[in-house]
N, C-alpha and C positions, 0 to 999 in steps of 0.2 A: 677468226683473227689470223696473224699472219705471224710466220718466224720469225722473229730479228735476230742476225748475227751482231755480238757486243764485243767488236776489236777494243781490245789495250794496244798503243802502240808505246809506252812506257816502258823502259827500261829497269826501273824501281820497283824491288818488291814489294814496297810500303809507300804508295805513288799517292798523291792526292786525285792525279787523273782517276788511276782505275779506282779510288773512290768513288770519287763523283759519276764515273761510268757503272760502278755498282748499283749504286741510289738511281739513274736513269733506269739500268734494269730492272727495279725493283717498279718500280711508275710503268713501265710497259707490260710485264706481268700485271700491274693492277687494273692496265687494262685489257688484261685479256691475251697479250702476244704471249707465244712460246719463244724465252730470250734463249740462245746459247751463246756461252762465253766464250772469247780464245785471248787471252795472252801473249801477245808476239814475242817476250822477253822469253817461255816457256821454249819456243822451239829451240833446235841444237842450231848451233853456228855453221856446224856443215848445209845445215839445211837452207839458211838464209843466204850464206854464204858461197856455197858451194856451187858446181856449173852441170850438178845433175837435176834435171826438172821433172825426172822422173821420180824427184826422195820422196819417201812413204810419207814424210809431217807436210812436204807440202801437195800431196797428192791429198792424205785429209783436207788439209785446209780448205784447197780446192773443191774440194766436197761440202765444206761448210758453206764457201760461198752460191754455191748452186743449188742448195739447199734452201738458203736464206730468202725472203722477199724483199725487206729492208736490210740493213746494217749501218750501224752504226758507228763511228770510228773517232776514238778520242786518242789526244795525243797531248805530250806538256810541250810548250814553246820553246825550243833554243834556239838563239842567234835570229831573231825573225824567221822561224822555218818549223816543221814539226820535225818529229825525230830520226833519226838517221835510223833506229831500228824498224818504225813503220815503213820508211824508202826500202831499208831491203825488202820487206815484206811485199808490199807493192810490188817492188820491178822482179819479184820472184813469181808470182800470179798470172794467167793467162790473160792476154792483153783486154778481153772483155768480160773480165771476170765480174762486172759490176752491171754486167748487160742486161736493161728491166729490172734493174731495184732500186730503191727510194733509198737515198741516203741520207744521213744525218751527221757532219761532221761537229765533233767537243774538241775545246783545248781550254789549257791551263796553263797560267804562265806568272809571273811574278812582274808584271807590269803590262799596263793597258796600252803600254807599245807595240805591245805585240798582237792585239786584235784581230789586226786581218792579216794575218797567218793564215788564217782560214778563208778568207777570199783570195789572196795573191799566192798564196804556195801550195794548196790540201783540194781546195774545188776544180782545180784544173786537172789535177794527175784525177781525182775522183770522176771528172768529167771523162778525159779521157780514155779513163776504161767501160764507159760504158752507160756508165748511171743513168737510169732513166731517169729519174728526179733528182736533184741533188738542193735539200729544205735549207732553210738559211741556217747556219751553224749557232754556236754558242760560244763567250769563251768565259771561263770564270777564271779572275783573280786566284793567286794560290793561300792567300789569307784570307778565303773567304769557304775556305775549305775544312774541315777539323774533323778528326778521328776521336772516337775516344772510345776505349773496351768496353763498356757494355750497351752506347748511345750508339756504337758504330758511327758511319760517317753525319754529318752536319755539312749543314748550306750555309752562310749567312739568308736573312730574308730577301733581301732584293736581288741575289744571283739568284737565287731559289723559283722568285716568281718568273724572271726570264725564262731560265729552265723550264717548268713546267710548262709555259706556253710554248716553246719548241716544240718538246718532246710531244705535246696537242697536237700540234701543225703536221709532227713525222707520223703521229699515228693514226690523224684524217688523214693524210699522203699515202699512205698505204692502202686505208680501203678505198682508195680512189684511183690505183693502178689502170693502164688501160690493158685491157685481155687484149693476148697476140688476134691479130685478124685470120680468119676463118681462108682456109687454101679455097683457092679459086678451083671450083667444079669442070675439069674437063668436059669439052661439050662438044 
């Protein structure tokens, strides 16, 4: 099976997104993928911010994404757009840092005006760096989302069944990557 990186591009310690991105991880571990997490909120400011591209958190990062086959990237909706701290994170990235992997863009938003956030503003910079696949995205309602301490996160049902068939869709797109083509034989 294959790795998936599980970006938060959420700002919120207590996000409904990196919920709802947890509960994916937890479906792609059940089938099988090795998930690793990253937090964009976790890095330092210098790092996002800053105009060394040589800082250690994004030189990991970097490392995460090269690592990864898939990834996955969920973010909460403001203003019709995803977050301003997934944009630093992005334009902090080597330009083809998503080169040959399947991606799966999540959003969350407090009204279903914001839907295609993820087709008009999240698949193009996705596309643009590289993405070999980029599955059709998700977006779930933020009242469709609920935490509770010992339930953890909750779906309602019908975002829940969308989900699941995504997260289906991202994890046959995986094993259906195409292998780089074999170097041409000097002759």
């Amino acid at each position: 099976m294959a790795v998936v990186l599980s970006v938060s591009g959420s700002p919120s310690l207590h996000s409904r997104t990196t919920g709802l991105l947890r509960h994916v991880d937890a479906m792609l571990s059940a089938r099988g993928h090795t998930v690793l997490s990253l937090d964009v909120r976790t890095l330092s400011a210098d790092a996002l911010l800053g105009t060394d591209p040589a800082h250690p958190e994004l030189t990991r990062v970097a490392e995460l994404f090269e690592l990864a086959e898939g990834v996955v990237i969920a973010s909460p909706v403001y203003k019709a757009a995803y977050a301003g701290l997934l944009k630093c994170l992005l334009d902090r990235l080597p330009q083809h840092a998503l080169a040959g992997k399947t991606v799966l863009p999540l959003a969350t938003g407090g009204s279903t005006a914001h839907v295609l956030a993820i087709d008009y503003a999240l698949r193009p910079v996705l596309s643009s760096m590289g993405a070999f696949h980029v599955v059709q995205g998700w977006f779930v309602l933020d009242r469709c989302v609920t935490f509770d301490e010992r339930a953890g996160v909750t779906v309602e049902p019908a975002a829940e069944a969308g989900l699941r068939k995504v997260v289906e869709r991202f994890s046959v797109a995986l094993g259906h990557r195409l292998l780089p083509a074999a170097p041409a034989e000097a002759g």
